[in-house]
N, C-alpha and C positions, 0 to 999 in steps of 0.2 A: 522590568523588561530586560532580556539578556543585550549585552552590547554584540553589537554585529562586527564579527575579525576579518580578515584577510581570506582564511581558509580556515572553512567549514567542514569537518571531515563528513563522509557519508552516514546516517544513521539509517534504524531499524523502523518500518512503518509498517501499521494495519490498516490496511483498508475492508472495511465491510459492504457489503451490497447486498440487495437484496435479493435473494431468488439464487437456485442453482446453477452456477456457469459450468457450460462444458467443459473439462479439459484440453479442446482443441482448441480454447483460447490462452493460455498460459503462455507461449511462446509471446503471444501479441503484449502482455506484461511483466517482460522486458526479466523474466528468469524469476519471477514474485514466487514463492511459495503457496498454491491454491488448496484451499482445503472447506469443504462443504461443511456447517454445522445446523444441522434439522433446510431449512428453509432460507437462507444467507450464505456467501460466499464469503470466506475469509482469504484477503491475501497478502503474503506478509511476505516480507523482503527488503535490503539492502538497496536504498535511495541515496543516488551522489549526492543532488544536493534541490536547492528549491525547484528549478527549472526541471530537473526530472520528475521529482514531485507532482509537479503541475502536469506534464506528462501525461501520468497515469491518469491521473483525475480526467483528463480530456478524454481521455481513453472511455474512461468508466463512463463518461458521458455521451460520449460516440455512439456507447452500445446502447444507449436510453437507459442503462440500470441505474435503478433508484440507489443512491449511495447514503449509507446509514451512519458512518464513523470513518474517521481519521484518524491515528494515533499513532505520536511518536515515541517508540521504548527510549526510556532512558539506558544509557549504557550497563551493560551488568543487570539488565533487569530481559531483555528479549529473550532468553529462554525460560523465563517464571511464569511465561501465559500459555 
């Protein structure tokens, strides 16, 4: 388990869901990067730190969508997906 520091810097997350979100909701997650693939919503973006994190999820919860994945890039790796 990683030791927990002082400060956290922000990282890179994907969130998936299920089902096609509008792009009239992109603003509502907080500048996320939206991008539809077949039948799922990919959204990826710059998370300060857990509490925003949780955030989103609320979010995605809000909307009733079924949330499929979490994932956080390792640094140097968020432009390889």
């Amino acid at each position: 388990m990683k030791k927990r520091t002082a400060h956290n810097p922000p990282m890179v997350y994907t969130i998936k869901v299920e089902g096609c979100l509008d792009k009239k909701w992109a603003d509502w997650f907080e500048g996320m990067e939206m991008n539809d693939e077949g039948e799922v919503t990919v959204l990826k973006g710059l998370v300060a730190d857990q509490a925003a994190l949780h955030g989103l999820l609320a979010r995605v919860r809000d909307l009733n969508l079924v949330l499929l994945s979490v994932e956080r890039c390792e640094p140097g790796q968020e432009k390889k997906r």
